[in-house]
N, C-alpha and C positions, 0 to 999 in steps of 0.2 A: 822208725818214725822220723822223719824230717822237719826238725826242731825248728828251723828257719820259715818253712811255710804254715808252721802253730804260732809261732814271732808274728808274722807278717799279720795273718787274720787276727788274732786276738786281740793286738793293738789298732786295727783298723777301728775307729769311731763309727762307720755306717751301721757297721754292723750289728744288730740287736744279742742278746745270751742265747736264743735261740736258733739263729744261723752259725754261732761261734764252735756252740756245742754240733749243732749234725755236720760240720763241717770235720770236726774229731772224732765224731762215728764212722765216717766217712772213709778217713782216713783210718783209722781202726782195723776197718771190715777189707781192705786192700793189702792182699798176699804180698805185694811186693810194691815197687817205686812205681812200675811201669805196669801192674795190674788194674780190673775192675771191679766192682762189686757189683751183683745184682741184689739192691733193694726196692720195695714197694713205698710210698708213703705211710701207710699202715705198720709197717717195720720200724719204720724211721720214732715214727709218731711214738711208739709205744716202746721203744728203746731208749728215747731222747725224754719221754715222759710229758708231751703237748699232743695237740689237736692235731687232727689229720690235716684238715685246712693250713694251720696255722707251718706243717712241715712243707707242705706244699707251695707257701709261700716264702719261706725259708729258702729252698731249695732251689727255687726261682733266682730270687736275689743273690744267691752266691752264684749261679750259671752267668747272671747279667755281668756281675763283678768281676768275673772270669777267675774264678776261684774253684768251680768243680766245671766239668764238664758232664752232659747226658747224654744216651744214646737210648732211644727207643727201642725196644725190643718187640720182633711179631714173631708168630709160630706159625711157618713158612705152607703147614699143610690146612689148618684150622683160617691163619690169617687173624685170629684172634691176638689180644696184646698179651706179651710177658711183663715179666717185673724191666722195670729199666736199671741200665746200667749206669756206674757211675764212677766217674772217676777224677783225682787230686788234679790240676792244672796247674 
C-alpha cells in the first residue's frame, strides 16, 4: 500500500470521511500498484457502511480530484453494463 497517496488524501481538507475511507477501500481491493478493481456502488456502499447515493457521490468527487480513476464497463455480447472498474491515480 502506498503510504504517500494515504498521506496525500487524508490530509486533503476537501475531502469528507466518506471519500477518505472508499478511497482506502479502493486501494485495498487493488492486487497491485498498477491493477484495477471491479466494484459496483452497492459494494462500495455496504463495505464502507453509507448510502448508495452518498458512495456515488463520493466516488464522483475523488474522479474530479483526480484521485481515482473509472472505467465503464459493458458485456460486449448482451451490451448490458458490468461493475466498473477502478482504479488509484
Amino acid at each position: 500500500m502506498d503510504e504517500n497517496k494515504i498521506d496525500k488524501v487524508m490530509k486533503n481538507e476537501k475531502l469528507d470521511v466518506y471519500a477518505k475511507i472508499i478511497y482506502v477501500y479502493v486501494l485495498r481491493q487493488e492486487k497491485d500498484d498498477n491493477s484495477e478493481c471491479r466494484l459496483s456502488y452497492a459494494d462500495i456502499a455496504k463495505n464502507v457502511g453509507c448510502s448508495v447515493r452518498k458512495a456515488q457521490y463520493s466516488v464522483n468527487f475523488l474522479i474530479e480530484h483526480n484521485h481515482l480513476k473509472k472505467q465503464q464497463r459493458y458485456d460486449t455480447n448482451t451490451r448490458g453494463k458490468l461493475r466498473n472498474a477502478y482504479s488509484i491515480i
